[in-house]
C-alpha positions in Angstrom: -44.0 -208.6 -81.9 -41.5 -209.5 -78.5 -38.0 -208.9 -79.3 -36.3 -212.6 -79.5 -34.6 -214.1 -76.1 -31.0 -212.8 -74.9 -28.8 -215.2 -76.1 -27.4 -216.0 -72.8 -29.2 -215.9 -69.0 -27.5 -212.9 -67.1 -25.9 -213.2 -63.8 -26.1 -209.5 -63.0 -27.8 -206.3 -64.5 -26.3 -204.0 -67.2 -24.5 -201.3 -65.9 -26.7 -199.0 -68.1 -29.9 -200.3 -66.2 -28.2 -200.0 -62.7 -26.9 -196.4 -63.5 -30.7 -195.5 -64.4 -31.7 -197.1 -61.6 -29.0 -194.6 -59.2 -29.9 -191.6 -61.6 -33.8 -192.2 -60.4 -32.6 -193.3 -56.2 -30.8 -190.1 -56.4 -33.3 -188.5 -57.6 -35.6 -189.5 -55.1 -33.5 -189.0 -51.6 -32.1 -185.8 -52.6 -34.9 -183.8 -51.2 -34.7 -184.6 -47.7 -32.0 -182.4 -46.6 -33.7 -179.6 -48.5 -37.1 -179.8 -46.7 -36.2 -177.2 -44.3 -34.0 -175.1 -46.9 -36.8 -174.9 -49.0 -39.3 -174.0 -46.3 -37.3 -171.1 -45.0 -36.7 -169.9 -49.1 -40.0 -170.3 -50.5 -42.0 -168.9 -46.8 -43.4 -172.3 -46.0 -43.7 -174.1 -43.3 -41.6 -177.6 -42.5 -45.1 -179.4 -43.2 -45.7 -177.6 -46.2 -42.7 -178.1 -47.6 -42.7 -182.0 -46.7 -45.7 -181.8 -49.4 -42.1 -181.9 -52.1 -41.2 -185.4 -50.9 -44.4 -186.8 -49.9 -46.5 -186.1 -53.2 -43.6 -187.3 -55.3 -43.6 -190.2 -53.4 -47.3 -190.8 -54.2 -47.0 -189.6 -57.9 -44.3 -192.5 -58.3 -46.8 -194.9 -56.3 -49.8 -194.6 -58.1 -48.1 -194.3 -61.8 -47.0 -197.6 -61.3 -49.7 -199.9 -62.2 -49.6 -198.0 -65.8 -45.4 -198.3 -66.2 -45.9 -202.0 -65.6 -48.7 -203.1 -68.2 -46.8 -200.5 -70.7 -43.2 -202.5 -69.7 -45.2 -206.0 -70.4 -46.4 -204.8 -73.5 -43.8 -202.0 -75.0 -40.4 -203.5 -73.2 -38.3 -202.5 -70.2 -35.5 -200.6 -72.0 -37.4 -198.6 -74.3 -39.9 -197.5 -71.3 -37.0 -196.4 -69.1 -35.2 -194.1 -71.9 -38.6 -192.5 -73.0 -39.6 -191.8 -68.9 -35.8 -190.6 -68.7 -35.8 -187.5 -71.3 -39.4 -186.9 -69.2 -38.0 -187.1 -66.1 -35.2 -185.0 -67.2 -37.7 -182.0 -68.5 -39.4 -182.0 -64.8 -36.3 -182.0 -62.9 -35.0 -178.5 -65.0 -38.2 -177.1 -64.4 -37.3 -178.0 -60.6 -34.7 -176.5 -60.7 -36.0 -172.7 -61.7 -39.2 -172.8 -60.0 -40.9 -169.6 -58.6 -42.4 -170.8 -56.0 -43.8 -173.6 -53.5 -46.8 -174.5 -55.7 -44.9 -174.6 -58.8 -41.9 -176.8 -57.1 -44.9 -179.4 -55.8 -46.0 -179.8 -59.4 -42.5 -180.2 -60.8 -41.6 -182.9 -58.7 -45.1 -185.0 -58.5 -44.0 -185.0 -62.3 -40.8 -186.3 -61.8 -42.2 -188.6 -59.5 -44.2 -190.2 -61.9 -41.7 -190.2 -64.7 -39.1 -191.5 -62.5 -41.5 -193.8 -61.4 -40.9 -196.1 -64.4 -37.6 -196.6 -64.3 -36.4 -198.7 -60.6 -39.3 -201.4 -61.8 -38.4 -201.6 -65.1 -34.9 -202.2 -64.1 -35.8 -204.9 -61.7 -38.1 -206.3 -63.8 -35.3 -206.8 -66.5 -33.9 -208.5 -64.2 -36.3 -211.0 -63.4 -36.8 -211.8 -67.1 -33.2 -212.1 -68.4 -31.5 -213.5 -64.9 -32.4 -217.1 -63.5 -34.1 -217.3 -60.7 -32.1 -219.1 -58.3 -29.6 -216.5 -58.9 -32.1 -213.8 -59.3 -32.1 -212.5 -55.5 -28.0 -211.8 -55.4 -28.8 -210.0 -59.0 -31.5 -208.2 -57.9 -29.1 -207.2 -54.5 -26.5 -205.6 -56.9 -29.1 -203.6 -58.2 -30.4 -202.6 -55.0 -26.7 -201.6 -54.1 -26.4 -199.2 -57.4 -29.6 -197.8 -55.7 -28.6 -197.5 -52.7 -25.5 -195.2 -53.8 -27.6 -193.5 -55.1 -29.7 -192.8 -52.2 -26.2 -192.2 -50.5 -24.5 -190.1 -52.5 -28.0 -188.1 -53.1 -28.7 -187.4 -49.3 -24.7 -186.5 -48.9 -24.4 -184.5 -52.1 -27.8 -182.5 -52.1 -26.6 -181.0 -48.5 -23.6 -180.2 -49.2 -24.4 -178.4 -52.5 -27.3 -176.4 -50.6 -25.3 -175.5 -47.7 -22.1 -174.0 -50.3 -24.0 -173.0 -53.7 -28.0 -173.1 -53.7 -30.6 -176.1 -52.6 -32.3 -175.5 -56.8 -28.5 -176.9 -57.9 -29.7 -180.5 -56.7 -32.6 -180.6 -58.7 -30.7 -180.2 -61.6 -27.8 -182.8 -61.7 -30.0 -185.9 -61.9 -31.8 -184.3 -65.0 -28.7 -184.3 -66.5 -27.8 -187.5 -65.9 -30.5 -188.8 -66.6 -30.3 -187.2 -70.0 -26.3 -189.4 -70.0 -28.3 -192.7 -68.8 -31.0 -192.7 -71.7 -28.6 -192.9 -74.0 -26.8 -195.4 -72.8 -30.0 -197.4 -72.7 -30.4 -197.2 -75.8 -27.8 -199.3 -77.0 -29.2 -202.4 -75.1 -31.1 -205.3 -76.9 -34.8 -205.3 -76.0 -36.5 -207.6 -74.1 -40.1 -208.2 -74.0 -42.0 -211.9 -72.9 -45.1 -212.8 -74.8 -48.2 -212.3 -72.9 -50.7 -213.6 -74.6 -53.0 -211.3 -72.7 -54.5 -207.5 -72.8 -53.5 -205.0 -70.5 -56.9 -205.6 -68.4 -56.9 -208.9 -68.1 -52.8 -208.8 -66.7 -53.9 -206.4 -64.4 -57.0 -208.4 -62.9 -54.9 -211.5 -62.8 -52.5 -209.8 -60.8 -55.2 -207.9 -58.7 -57.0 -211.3 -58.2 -54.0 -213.6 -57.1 -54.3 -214.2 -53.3 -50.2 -214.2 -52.8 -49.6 -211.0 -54.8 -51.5 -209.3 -52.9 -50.0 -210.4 -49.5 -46.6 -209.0 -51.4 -47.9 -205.7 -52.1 -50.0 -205.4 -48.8 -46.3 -206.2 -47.1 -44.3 -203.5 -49.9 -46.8 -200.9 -48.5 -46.4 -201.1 -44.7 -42.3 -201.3 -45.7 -42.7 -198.2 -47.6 -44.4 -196.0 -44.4 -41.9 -197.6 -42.1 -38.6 -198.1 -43.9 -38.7 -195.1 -46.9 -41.1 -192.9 -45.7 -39.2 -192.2 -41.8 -36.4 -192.4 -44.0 -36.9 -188.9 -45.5 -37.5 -188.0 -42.1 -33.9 -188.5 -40.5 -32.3 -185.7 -41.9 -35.1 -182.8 -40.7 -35.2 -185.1 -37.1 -31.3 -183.6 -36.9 -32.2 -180.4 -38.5 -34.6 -180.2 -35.8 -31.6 -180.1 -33.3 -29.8 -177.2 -34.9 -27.8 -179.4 -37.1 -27.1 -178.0 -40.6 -28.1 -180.0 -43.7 -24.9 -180.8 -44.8 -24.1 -182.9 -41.9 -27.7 -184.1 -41.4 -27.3 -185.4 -45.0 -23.8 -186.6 -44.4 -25.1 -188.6 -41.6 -28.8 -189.9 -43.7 -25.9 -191.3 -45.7 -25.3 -194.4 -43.6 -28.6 -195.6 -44.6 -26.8 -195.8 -48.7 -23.7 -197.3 -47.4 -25.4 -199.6 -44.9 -27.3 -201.3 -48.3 -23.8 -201.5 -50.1 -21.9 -203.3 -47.4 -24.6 -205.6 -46.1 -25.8 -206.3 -50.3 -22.9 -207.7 -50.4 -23.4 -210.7 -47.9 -26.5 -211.4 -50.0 -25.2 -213.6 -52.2 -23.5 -215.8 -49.7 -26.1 -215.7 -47.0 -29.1 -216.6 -49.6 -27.2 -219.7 -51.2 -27.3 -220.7 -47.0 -30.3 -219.2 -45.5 -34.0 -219.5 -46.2 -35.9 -216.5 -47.2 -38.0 -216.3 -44.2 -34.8 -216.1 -41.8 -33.5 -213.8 -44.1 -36.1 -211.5 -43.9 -36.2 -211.6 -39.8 -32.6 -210.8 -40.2 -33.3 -207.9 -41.9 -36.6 -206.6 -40.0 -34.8 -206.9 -36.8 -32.3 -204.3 -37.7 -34.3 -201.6 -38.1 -36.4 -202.2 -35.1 -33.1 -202.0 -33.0 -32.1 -198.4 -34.8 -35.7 -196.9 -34.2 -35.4 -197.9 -30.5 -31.9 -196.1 -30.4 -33.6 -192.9 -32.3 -36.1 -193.2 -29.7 -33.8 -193.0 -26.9 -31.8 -190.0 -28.7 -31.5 -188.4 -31.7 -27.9 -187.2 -32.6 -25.4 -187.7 -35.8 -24.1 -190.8 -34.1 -27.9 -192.2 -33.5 -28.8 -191.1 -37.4 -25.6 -192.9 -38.4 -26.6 -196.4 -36.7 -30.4 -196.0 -37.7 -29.3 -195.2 -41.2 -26.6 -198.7 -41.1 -29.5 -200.8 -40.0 -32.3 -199.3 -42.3 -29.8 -200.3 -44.9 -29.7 -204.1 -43.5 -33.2 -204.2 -43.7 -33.4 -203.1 -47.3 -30.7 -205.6 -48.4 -32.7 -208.8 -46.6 -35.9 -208.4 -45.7 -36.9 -205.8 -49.2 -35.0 -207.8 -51.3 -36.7 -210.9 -50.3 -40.0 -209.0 -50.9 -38.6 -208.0 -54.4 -37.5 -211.2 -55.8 -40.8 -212.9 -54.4 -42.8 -210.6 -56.3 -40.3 -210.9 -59.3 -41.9 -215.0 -59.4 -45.0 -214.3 -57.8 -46.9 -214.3 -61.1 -44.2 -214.6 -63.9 -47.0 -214.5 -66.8 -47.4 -210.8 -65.3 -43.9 -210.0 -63.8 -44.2 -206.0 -65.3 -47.2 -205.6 -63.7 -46.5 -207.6 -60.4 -43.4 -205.5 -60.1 -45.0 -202.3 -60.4 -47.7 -202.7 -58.3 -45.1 -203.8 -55.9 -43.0 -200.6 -56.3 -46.3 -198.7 -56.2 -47.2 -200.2 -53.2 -44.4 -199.0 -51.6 -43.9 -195.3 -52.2 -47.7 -194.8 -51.8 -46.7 -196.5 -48.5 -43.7 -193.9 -48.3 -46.0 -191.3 -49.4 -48.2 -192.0 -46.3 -44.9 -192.2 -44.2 -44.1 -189.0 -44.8 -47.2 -187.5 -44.4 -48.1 -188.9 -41.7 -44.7 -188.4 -40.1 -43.8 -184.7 -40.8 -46.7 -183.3 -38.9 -45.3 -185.6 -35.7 -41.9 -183.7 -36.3 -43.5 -180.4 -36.8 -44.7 -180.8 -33.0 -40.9 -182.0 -32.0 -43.0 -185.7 -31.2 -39.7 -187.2 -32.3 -39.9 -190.1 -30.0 -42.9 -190.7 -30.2 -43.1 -191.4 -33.8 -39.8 -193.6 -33.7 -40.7 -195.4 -31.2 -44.4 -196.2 -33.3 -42.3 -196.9 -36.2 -40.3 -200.0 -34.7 -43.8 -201.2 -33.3 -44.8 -201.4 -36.7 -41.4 -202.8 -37.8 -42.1 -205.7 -35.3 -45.4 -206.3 -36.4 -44.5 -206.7 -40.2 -41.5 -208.5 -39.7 -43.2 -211.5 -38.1 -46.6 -210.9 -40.7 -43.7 -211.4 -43.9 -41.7 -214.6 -41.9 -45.3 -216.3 -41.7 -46.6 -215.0 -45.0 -43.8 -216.7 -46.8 -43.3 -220.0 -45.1 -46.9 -220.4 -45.7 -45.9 -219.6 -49.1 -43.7 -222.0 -49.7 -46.4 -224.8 -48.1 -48.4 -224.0 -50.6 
């Protein structure tokens, strides 16, 4: 039986839900000042290592589809808590792992439990906050995981260049011990569905406009999140240490907190389509500059405009798959958010053997073709939307 309606539409998320939702960012970004740290400990190669991020990536991608049918029919909050404590177990055994191999495994776990908990959050929001206020909501949570993804990439250096790279590993499993309990003293909130898990999914698999959103969510995972992770080796790569190449990865964090806050205004003025070129021209403009030269100040200005991008144009993608398919808004979500880390996952991948051979600009320089090309693919794809 669905837990009764909140007795009041929300404006913004609980601060329980958006410190989950920093607990898993942080969790997420801390590795990429590491890559090389752990490469040079564990006798790997950069490429090898890169197999940390980029199979956690996929493990939170393709655990998605199954966090979103069990958050449609179990509940957000109680999904997040449960994945929290498992998240938490993965990250300690992180922390003291012998080796590469083991490491891998540890994180693809984390990957997966972590996995649950950014959808469920947004998906929260899209049931208990309207929806013409549900794009400036879903931008404050954005900005709790961006400082996360700030404070991660910033921290996690620091900490391996003074004390010891397993450290990092360890602090988000404690917190996010701290968040599930604080999730726990939240009311439930959990739509009737009316339908099994198999027919939500083919509903959702079957619908001609979620689709285009989760094609779009993977193409911005490979371009925005997946060269993300790759910022902070690109310095490495130029004898910069990791505490400064994570100091400057930063930007990216506080670019999303400064520009989330222009949401709210911008969207109660601006369509979604011309907020969405707004924020796909920004990163175009910082993989040109990382192209031209890669240094702390270049980093710093990519990082500021990757920010921009995930504050207008992914939070446009997020709330439009947020009312996409509301019968199915778990699922929608988490395909969405699976979508984009296996897109990240690929990223990576696909990336780290382009630094390996010191092909810096040309892979920047692919990335803002690609930028181009799906900025103007999402600006037609939802003005055609809204023809409908």
């Amino acid at each position: 039986m669905s837990s009764p309606e909140l007795p009041s539409p929300l404006i913004r998320p609980p601060v329980a839900v958006s410190a989950a939702a920093f607990v898993s960012s942080f969790d997420r970004f801390a590795v990429s000042p590491l890559l090389v740290l752990v490469a040079a400990d564990l006798g790997a190669t950069l490429t090898q290592s890169l197999s940390v991020a980029s199979l956690y990536y996929l493990a939170y991608g393709i655990s998605q589809p199954l966090w979103g049918a069990l958050s449609d029919r179990f509940g957000r909050i109680r999904l997040m808590w449960l994945t929290l404590f498992a998240a938490a177990l993965a990250g300690a055994v992180s922390a003291v792992a012998p080796d590469l191999i083991t490491l891998i495994v540890a994180r693809a776990f984390a990957g997966a439990f972590y996995g649950a908990v950014v959808p469920a959050s947004l998906t929260y929001v899209g049931d208990t906050v309207a929806e013409e206020r549900r794009q400036p909501a879903l931008a404050d949570l954005m900005a709790a995981i961006a400082l996360g993804t700030a404070s991660a990439t910033a921290i996690s250096g620091l900490l391996a260049d003074w004390l010891d790279w397993r450290i990092v590993f360890a602090v988000p499993a404690v917190l996010a011990v701290l968040c599930s309990f604080g999730l726990m003293r939240l009311r439930e909130y959990r739509p009737e569905t009316g339908s099994g898990m198999l027919s939500t999914f083919r509903s959702a698999l079957t619908h001609r406009w979620v689709l285009v959103v989760i094609g779009l969510a993977f193409v911005e995972g490979a371009v925005v999140l997946g060269v993300l992770t790759l910022l902070a080796p690109a310095l490495q790569s130029q004898g910069i240490g990791a505490g400064a190449a994570g100091l400057a990865t930063a930007a990216y964090g506080l670019g999303v907190i400064i520009t989330s806050r222009f949401v709210r205004p911008l969207s109660a003025r601006m369509s979604m389509p011309r907020l969405m070129t707004l924020g796909g021209c920004a990163p175009i403009i910082g993989y040109v500059v990382l192209t031209i030269h890669i240094s702390l100040a270049t980093v710093v200005i990519a990082g500021l405009l990757l920010g921009a991008t995930w504050s207008f144009l992914h939070s446009s993608l997020q709330t439009w798959s947020t009312s996409v398919l509301p019968q199915a808004r778990g699922t929608v979500v988490a395909l969405f958010a699976g979508c984009l880390f296996a897109g990240s996952a690929l990223g990576a991948a696909v990336g780290g053997p382009m630094g390996h051979g010191d092909h810096w600009s040309v892979l920047f320089g692919s990335t803002a073709l690609v930028m181009a090309i799906l900025t103007v693919t999402a600006v037609l794809s939802r003005r055609a939307y809204d023809r409908r």
